[in-house]
C-alpha positions in Angstrom: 27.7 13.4 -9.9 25.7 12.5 -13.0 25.0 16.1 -15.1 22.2 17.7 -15.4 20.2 17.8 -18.7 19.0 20.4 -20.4 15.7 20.2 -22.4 14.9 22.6 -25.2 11.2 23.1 -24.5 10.3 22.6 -20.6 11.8 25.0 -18.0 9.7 24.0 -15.6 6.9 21.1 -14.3 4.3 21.8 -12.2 1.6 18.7 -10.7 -1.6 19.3 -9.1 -3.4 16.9 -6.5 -7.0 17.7 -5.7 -7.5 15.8 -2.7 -10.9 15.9 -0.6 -10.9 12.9 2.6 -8.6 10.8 1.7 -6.5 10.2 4.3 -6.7 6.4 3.9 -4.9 6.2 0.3 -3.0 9.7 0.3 0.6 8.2 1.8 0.3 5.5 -1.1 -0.4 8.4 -4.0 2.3 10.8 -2.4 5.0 8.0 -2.2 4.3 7.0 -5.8 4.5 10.6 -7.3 7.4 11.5 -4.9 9.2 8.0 -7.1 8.4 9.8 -10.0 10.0 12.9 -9.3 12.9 11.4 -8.6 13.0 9.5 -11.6 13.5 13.2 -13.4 15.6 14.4 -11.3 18.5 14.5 -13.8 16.2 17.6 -15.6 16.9 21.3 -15.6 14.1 22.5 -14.5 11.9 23.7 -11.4 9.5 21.3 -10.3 6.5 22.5 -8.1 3.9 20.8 -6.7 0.6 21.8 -5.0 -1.9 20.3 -3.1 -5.2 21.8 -3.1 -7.6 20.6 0.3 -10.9 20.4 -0.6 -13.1 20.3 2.0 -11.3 17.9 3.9 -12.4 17.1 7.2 -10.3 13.7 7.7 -6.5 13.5 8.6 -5.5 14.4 4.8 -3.4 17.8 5.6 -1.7 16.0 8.5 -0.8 13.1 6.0 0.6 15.9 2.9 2.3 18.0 5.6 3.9 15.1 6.6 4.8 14.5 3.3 5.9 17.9 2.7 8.3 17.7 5.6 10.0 14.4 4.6 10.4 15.8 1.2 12.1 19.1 1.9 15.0 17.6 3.4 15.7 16.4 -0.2 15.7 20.0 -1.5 15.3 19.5 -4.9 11.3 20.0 -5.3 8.7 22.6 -4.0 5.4 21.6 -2.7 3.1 23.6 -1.1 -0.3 23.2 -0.3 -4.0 25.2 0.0 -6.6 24.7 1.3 -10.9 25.5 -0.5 -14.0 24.6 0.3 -15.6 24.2 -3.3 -16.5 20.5 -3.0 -15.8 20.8 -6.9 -12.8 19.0 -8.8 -12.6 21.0 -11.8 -12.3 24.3 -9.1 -9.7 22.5 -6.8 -7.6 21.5 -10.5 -7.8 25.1 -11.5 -6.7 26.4 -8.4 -3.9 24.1 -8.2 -2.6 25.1 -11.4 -3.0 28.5 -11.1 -1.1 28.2 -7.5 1.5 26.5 -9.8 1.8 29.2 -12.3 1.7 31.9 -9.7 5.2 30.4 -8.3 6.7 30.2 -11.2 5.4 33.8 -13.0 8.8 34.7 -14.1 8.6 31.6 -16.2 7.0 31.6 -19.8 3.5 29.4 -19.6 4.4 28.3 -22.9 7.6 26.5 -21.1 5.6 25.1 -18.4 4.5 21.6 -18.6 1.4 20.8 -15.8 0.8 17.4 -14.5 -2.5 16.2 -12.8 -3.4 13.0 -10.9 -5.6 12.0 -7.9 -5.2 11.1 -4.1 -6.6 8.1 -4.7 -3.9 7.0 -7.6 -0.7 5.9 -7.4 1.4 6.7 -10.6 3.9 4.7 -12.3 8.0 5.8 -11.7 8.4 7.0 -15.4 4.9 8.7 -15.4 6.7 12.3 -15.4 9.7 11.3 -17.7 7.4 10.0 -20.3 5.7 13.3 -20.5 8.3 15.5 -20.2 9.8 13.5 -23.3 6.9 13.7 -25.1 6.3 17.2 -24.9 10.2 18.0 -25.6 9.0 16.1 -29.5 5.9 18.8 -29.8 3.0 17.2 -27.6 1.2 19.5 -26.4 -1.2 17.3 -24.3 -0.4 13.8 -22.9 -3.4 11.7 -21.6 -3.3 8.2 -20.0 -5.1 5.4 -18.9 -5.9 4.2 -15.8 -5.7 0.7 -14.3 -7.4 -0.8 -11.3 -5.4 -3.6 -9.0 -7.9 -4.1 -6.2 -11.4 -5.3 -6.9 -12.0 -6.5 -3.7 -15.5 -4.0 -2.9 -17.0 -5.5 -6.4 -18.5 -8.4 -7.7 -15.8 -10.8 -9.4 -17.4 -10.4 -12.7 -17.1 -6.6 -13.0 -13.3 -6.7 -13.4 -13.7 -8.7 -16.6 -16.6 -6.6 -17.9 -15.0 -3.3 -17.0 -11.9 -4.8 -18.6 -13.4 -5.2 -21.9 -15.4 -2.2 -21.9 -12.4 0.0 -21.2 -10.0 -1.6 -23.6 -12.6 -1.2 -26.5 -13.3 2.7 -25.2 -11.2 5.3 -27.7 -8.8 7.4 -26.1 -10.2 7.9 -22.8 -9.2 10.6 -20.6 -8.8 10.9 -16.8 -7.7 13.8 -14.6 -5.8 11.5 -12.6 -3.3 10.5 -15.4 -3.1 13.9 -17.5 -0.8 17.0 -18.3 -0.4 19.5 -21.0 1.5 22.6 -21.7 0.4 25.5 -19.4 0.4 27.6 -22.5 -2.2 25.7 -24.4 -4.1 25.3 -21.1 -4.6 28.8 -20.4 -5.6 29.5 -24.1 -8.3 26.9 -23.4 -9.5 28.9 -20.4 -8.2 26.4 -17.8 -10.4 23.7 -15.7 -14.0 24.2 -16.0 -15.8 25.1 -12.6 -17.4 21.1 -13.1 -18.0 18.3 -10.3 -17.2 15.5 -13.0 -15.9 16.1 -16.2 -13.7 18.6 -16.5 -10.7 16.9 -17.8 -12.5 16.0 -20.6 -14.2 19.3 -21.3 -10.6 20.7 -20.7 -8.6 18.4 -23.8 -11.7 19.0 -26.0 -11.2 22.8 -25.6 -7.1 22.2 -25.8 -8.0 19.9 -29.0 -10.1 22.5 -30.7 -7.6 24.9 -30.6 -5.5 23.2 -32.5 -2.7 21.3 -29.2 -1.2 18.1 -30.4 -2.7 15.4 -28.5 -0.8 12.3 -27.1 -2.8 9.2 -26.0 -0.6 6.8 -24.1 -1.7 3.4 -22.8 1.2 1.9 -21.4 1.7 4.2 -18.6 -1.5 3.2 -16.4 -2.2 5.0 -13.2 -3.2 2.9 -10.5 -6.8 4.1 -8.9 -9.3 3.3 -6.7 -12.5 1.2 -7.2 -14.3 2.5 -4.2 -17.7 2.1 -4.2 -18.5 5.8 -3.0 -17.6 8.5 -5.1 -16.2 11.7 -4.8 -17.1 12.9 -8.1 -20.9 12.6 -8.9 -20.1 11.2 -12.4 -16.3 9.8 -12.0 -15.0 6.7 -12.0 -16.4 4.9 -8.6 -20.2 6.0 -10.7 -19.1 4.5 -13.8 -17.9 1.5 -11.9 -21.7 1.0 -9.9 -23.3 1.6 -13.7 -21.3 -1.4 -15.1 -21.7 -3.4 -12.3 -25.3 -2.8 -11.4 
C-alpha cells in the first residue's frame, strides 16, 4: 500500500459545484472531478465536496445523488449536497463554500484550500494535484483557463476567432477552473451575491489584499459552448457577442 503524504500547508480541500438544469452534462463533470480526486488520493488530507442545487427543476439531483452513492462505497471523500433557489452563481459558490468550511470547522481556514468548477466542465485528472502543489510553494490563489472541444451549436468561424481572442486575453479568470486558500477568501469577504462575475470580483478582492496569485494555462477545463446561458454575462454571452 503506497504511503500516504503529508503536506506542510493543506489539511484539507474542499470543491464547490453550483449546478442549476444540467442534467444533460452533470455525469460527464462529476466523472471528470471524481478522476481528479483520485489522482490525490495519496494526500493527508480531508477532501469535501458540495453541491449546491440551484433552482433545478430537471433530473440534476437524481444525477449527483447517484453520483454520491457510487462514490461512497470508495470511502475516502465526502460529498454532500444542498439545495437554494437564488437563481444566482455567486450565491450558490458562497453557499457551497461556506457548507465546505462548516464540515470542516475544527480545521484552520488558513489550512483549507477551496476548489470551484462548473456542471457544465469537465476538469483535467491533475486539476487538483496541480493546485494542491502550488499552494504547498505559497500560492495563495490558482486560476486557469478554459478550453472548448465541441463547437458544433456555432458557426465554424467562431472557434478560430474566439481562439485568438482568448489566447491574446491577460490572465483570464473563470469560476469553473479556480481555487484559493479559504483563509484569504474569507478575508476577501467570500463570493459576491453577483449573477455573472463574481469570480473575478472575488480574485480582485483576494489580489488587493495582498494573496499571491497563480495564473496557469496548461491545465484547461473543458466547458460548454451552449448557446443559452445560465449566467447573464458568462461564457455562452461572451460566445453569442463574438460570434454575432
Amino acid at each position: 500500500m503506497k504511503r500516504e503524504r503529508l503536506l506542510e500547508r493543506t489539511a484539507a480541500v474542499g470543491i464547490v459545484i453550483p449546478v442549476h438544469n444540467e442534467q444533460d452534462l452533470l455525469d460527464d463533470a462529476l466523472e471528470a472531478l471524481g478522476e481528479s480526486l483520485h489522482d490525490v488520493r495519496e494526500f493527508a488530507i480531508a477532501c469535501e465536496v458540495v453541491i449546491v442545487l440551484d433552482a433545478c427543476a430537471d433530473h440534476s439531483a437524481r444525477r449527483v445523488a447517484d453520483w454520491q452513492r457510487h462514490r461512497a462505497r470508495s470511502g475516502n471523500v465526502r460529498i454532500s449536497r444542498l439545495t437554494c433557489d437564488a437563481r444566482n452563481v455567486g450565491v450558490a459558490r458562497g453557499l457551497g463554500c461556506a457548507a465546505v468550511l462548516d464540515k470542516l470547522h475544527g480545521v484552520d481556514p488558513s489550512l483549507v484550500w477551496l476548489a470551484t468548477t462548473d456542471a457544465d466542465s469537465r476538469v483535467p485528472r491533475r486539476w487538483l494535484r496541480a493546485q494542491l502543489l502550488q499552494h504547498e510553494t505559497g500560492c495563495d490563489v490558482w486560476a486557469g483557463r478554459v478550453r472548448v472541444t465541441d463547437w458544433s451549436l456555432h458557426r465554424r468561424i467562431l472557434q478560430a476567432r474566439w481562439q485568438h481572442d482568448y489566447e491574446s486575453e491577460h490572465q483570464p479568470i473563470h469560476g469553473a477552473n479556480l481555487g484559493f486558500n479559504a483563509g484569504v477568501y474569507l478575508a476577501a469577504g467570500g463570493f459576491p451575491p453577483l449573477r455573472s462575475g463574481e469570480d473575478r470580483a472575488l480574485v480582485r478582492s483576494m489580489a488587493a489584499l495582498g494573496a499571491d496569485c497563480c495564473f496557469d494555462d496548461s491545465l484547461r477545463v473543458a466547458t460548454s459552448a451552449r448557446r443559452i446561458a445560465r449566467a447573464p454575462h458568462g461564457f455562452s454571452h461572451a460566445l453569442n457577442l463574438i460570434e454575432g
